[in-house]
C-alpha positions as CSV (number, residue, x, y, z in Angstrom):
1,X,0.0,0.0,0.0
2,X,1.5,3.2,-1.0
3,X,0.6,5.2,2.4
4,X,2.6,2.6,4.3
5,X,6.2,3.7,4.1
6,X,9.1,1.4,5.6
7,X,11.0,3.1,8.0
8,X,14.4,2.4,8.9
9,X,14.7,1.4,12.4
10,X,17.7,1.9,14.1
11,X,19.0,-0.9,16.5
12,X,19.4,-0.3,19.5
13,X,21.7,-2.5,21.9
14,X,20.0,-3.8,24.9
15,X,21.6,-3.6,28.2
16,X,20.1,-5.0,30.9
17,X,18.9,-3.1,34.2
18,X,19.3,-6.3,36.3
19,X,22.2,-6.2,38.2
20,X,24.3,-9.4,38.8
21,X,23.3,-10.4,42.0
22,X,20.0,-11.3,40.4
23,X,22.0,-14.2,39.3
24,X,20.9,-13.2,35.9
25,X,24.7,-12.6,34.2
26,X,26.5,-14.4,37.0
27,X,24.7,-17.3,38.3
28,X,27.8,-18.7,39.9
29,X,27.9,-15.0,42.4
30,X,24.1,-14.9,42.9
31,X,23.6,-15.4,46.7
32,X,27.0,-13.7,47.4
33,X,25.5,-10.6,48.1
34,X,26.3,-9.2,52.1
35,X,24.0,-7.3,54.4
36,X,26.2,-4.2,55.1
37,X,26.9,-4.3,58.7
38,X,25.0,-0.8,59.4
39,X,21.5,-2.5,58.5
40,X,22.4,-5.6,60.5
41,X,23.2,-3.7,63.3
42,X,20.0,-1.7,63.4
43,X,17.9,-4.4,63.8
44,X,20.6,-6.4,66.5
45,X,20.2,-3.3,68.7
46,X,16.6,-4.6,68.5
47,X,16.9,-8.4,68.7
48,X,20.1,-9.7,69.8
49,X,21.0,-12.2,67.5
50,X,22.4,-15.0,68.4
51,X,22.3,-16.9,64.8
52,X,22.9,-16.1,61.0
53,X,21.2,-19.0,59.3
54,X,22.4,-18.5,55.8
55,X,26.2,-17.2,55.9
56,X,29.5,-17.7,54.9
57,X,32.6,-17.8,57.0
58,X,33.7,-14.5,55.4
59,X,30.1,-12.5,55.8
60,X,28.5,-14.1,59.2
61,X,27.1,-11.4,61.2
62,X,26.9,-13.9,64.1
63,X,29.3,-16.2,66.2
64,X,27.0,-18.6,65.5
65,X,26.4,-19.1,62.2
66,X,24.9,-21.6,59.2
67,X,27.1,-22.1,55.6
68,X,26.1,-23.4,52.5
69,X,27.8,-26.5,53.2
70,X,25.8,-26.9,57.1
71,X,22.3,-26.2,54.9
72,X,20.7,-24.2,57.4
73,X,17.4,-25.3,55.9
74,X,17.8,-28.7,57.5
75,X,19.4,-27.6,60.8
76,X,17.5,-26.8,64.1
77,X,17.3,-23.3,64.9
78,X,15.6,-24.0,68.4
79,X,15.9,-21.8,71.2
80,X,18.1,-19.0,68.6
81,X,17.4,-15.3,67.9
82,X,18.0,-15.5,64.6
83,X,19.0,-13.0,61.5
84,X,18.9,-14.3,57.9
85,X,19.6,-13.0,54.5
86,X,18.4,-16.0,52.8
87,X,19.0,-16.9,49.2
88,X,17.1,-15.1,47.0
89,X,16.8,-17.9,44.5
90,X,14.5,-20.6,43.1
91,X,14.5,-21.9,47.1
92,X,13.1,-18.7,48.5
93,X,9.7,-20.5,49.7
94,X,11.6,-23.2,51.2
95,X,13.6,-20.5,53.5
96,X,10.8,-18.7,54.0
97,X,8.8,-21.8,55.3
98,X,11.6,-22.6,57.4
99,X,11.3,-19.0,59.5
100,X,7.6,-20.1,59.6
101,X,8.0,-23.8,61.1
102,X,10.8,-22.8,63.6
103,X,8.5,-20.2,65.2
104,X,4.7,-20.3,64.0
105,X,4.7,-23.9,62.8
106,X,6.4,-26.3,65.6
107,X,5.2,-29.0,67.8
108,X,3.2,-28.2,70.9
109,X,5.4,-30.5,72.5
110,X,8.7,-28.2,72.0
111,X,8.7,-24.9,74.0
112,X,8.6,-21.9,71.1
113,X,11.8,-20.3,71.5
114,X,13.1,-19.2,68.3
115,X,12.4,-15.9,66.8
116,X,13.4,-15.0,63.1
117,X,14.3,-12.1,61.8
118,X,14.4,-12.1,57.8
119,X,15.3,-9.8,55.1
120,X,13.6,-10.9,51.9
121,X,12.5,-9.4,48.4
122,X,8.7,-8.1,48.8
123,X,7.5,-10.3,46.2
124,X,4.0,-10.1,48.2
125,X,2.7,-12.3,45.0
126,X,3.9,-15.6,46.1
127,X,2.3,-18.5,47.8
128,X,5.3,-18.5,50.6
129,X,4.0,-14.8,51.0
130,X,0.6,-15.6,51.9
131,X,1.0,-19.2,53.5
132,X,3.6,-18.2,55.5
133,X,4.6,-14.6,56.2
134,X,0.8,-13.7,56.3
135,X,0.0,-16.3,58.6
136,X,2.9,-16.9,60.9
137,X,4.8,-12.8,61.1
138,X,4.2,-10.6,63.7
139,X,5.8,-7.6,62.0
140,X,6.4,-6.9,58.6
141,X,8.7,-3.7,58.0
142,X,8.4,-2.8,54.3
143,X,11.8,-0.9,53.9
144,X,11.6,3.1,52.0
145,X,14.3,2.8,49.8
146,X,16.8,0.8,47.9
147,X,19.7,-1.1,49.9
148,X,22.8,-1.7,48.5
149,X,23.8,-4.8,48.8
150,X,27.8,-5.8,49.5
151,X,30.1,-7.7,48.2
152,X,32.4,-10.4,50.2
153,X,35.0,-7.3,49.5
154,X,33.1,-5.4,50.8
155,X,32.4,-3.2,48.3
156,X,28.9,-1.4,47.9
157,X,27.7,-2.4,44.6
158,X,24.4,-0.5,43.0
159,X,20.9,-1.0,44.7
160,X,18.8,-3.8,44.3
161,X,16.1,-3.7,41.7
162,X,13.2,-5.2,44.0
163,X,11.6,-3.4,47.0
164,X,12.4,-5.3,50.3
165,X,11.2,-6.5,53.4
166,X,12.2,-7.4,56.7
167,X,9.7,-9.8,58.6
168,X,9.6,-10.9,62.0
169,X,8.4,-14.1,63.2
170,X,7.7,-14.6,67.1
171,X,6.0,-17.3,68.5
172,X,5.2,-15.1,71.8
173,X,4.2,-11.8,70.2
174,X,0.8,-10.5,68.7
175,X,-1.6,-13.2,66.9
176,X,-3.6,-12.5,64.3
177,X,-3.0,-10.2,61.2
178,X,1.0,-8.9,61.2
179,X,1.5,-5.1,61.9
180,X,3.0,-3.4,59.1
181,X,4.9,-0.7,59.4
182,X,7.3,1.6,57.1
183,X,11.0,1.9,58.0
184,X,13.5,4.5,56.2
185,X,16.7,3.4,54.8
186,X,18.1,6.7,55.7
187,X,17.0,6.2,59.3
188,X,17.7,2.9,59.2
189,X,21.1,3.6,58.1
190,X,22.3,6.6,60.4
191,X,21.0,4.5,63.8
192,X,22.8,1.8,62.4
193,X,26.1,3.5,62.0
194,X,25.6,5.1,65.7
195,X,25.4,1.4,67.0
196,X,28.3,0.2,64.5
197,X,31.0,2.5,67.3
């Protein structure tokens, strides 16, 4: 038809957005991704931790603390005041269920001890989501902001793509619907540092 008219198109080269902690471009580096110590800190000021269920020797933000090769996901975490960072692969739901059975989901016959503190992607569309952090968290504290994630280095690399939160799980605390409530990086970050010295 003579009023369509082919237009050139220039190409354009795609470059992604997703940064390699996704595990998009580095699958082998995906879960090596640190909490900076100043967000860690804020919340042990809170909780005194006493566990880091998903660590490496060289990142552990506790004495005590879970690797790879220990498979936190098939330890006990009884009696612990526990901190994860979890994985934030293909096995999210399983870590996620894990913070719910140690707390929410055990035995009546074993005392609920354990609380869990975990940082996590707000992907609030998943069935972990609803079966586990809306049923079994006391507190969910979505966080205002972007972190930036470490590396093993320690260097800061760029902030990650996803909104996060941090949920709480405590057998002894509130039942019923989780409080949610809205936590700044920025003030997350200079009450951090003040606890860091």
């Amino acid at each position: 038809m003579w009023w369509f008219k082919k237009k050139k198109v220039k190409k354009i080269k795609y470059e992604s957005r997703v940064p390699e902690f996704v595990g998009r471009n580095n699958p082998e580096d995906r879960n090596d991704w640190v909490t900076p110590q100043w967000f860690f800190d804020y919340f042990n000021e809170r909780f005194n931790f006493t566990l880091d269920a998903a660590a490496t020797k060289s990142d552990a933000k506790c004495e005590k603390y879970f690797t790879p090769d220990d498979d936190g996901l098939k330890k006990s975490w009884e009696d612990e005041t526990v901190w994860i960072n979890p994985p934030y692969g293909r096995n999210m739901g399983k870590w996620v269920k894990k913070c719910y059975s140690e707390t929410v989901g055990v035995s009546m016959l074993r005392l609920q001890s354990t609380s869990v503190v975990c940082l996590m992607p707000a992907r609030t569309c998943t069935r972990y989501f609803h079966d586990y952090v809306m049923k079994g968290a006391n507190t969910i504290y979505i966080i205002k902001g972007r972190l930036a994630f470490e590396r093993p280095d320690g260097t800061v690399q760029r902030e990650a793509p996803f909104p996060l939160l941090v949920v709480v799980f405590c057998p002894w605390a509130n039942k019923g619907a989780p409080v949610i409530e809205s936590l700044d990086l920025k003030d997350i970050k200079a009450a951090g540092e003040k606890s860091e010295k």
